[in-house]
N, C-alpha and C positions, 0 to 999 in steps of 0.2 A: 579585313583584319590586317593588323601592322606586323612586321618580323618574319620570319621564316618560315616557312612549313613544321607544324610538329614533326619527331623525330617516330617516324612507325616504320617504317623500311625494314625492320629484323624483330618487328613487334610476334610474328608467331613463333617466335625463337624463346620468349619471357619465359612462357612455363618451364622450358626446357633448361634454362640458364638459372634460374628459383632451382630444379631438382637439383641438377646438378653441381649446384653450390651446397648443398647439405652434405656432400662429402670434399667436395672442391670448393671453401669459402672464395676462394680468390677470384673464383669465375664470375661472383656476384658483380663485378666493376663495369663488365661489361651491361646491367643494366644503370648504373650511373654514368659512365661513357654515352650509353645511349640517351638519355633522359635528363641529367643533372640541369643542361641549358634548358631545357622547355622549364622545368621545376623551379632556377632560380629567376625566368624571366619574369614569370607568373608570382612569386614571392614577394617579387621587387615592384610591380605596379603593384601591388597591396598596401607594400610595408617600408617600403625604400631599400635601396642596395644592400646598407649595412646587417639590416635584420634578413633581407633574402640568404645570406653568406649562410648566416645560423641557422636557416629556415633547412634547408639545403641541405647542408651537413647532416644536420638533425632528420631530417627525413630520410637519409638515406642507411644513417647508422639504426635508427628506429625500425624502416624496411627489415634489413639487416639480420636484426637481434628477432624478430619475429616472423622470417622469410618460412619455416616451418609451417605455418598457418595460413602459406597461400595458396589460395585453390587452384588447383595445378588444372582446373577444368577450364580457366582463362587465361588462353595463350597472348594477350595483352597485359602489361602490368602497368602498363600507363594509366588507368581508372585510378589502381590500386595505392600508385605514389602520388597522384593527384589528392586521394582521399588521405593520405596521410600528411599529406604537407598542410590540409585545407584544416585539420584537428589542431597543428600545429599554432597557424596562422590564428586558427579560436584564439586560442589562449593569448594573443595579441591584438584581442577581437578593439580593447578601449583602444590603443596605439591608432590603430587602423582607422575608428572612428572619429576619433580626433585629430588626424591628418588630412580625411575627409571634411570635419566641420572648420579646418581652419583653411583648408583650398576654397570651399565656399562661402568663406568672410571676405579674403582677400581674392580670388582670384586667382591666385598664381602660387603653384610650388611646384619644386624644378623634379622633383617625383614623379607629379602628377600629371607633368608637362603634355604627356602625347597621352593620355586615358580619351579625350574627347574623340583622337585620330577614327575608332571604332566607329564612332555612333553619329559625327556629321561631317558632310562634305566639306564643306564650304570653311574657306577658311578663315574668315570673319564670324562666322556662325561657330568657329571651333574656340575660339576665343573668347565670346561673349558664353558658349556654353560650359567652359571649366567649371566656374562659381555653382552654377544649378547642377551640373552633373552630382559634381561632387556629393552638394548636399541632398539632392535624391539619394543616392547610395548610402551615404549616412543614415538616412531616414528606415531604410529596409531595415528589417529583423538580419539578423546575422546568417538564419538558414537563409532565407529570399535572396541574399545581397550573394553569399558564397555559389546558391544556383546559379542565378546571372551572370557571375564571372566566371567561372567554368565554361558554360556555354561561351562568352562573348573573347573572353581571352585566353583561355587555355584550349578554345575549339572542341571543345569535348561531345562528342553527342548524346542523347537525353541518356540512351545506354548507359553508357560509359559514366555520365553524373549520377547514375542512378549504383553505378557498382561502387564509384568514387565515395559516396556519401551510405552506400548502403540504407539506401532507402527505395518505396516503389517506381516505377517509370512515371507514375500516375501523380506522383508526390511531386516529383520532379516540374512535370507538366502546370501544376496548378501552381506551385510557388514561383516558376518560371513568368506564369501570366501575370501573376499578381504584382512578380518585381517591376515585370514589363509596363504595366496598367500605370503603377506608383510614379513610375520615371517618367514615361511619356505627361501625364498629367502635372507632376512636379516642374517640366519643361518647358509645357505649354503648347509641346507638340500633337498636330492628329497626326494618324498613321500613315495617312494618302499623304501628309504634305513631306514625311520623312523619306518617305520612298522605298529606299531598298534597307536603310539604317531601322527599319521597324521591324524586319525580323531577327534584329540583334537584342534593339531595346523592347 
């Protein structure tokens, strides 16, 4: 994976910074201090920088205005703002697609630029694999395509996709395989020949 380590370092502190903002709003900052960069990195390979800003913002004022309704049983709230940005990003689900279907006409968009970095080594192979990545991802259902990213660039684990999207681990697992199955075959790749990039895609 490209970029820096997610930010979980004072992740068992979430619950505790949720309660104690329902009498102290202002302590809330500290889970967007915490989180905002992982939130708008992940935005921005979706949707481009400009719509990550709004993605972002929105997500966080959204957290926010509904922070009352988190289950203070999960001292993580990284699932929980993943799952809200990823509702978000829905509703820009055509944008999304269409920046995917027009990287895999041409080749090249400076968005898109490092998406292949995940999924293959080689740096000739990363080049040639833009166009097909793209339009695999394109091709998935909107659930399938938002598993896959989760796991692949926001690092998430099936858990954590499974509290993000509030659905079962089991849910997770199968649309996980399915995205996997679609991409690798859209690519042209078998699994032995990708190597370690096949427990991504």
């Amino acid at each position: 994976m490209s970029g820096p380590p997610p930010a979980t370092a004072q992740a068992g502190d979430d619950a505790e910074t949720v309660a104690q903002s329902l009498e102290q709003p202002e302590l809330f900052a500290r889970l967007y201090d915490r989180y905002a960069p992982d939130i708008h990195r992940y935005a921005a390979r979706r949707l481009g920088d400009t719509a990550a800003d709004d993605i972002t913002a929105d997500t966080f004022l959204l957290a926010f205005r509904i922070r009352s309704r988190y289950d203070l049983a999960r001292p993580n709230a990284r699932p929980w703002l993943y799952g809200i940005a990823g509702n978000l990003i829905g509703k820009q689900r055509r944008a999304e697609v269409r920046a995917l279907k027009a990287l895999a006409r041409t080749g090249h968009d400076p968005v898109a630029a490092s998406w292949s970095e995940s999924w293959v080594e080689d740096t000739d192979s990363r080049i040639d694999a833009q166009g097909p990545l793209a339009g695999a991802l394109a091709a998935l259902t909107a659930g399938d395509r938002h598993v896959l990213l989760l796991v692949a660039w926001a690092d998430l684990t099936y858990q954590e996709v499974a509290e993000a999207l509030d659905i079962p681990v089991g849910t997770v697992r199968s649309r996980l395989n399915r995205a996997r199955r679609k991409v690798r075959t859209a690519l042209g790749a078998d699994p032995a020949f990708m190597g370690d990039t096949a427990e991504v895609v």
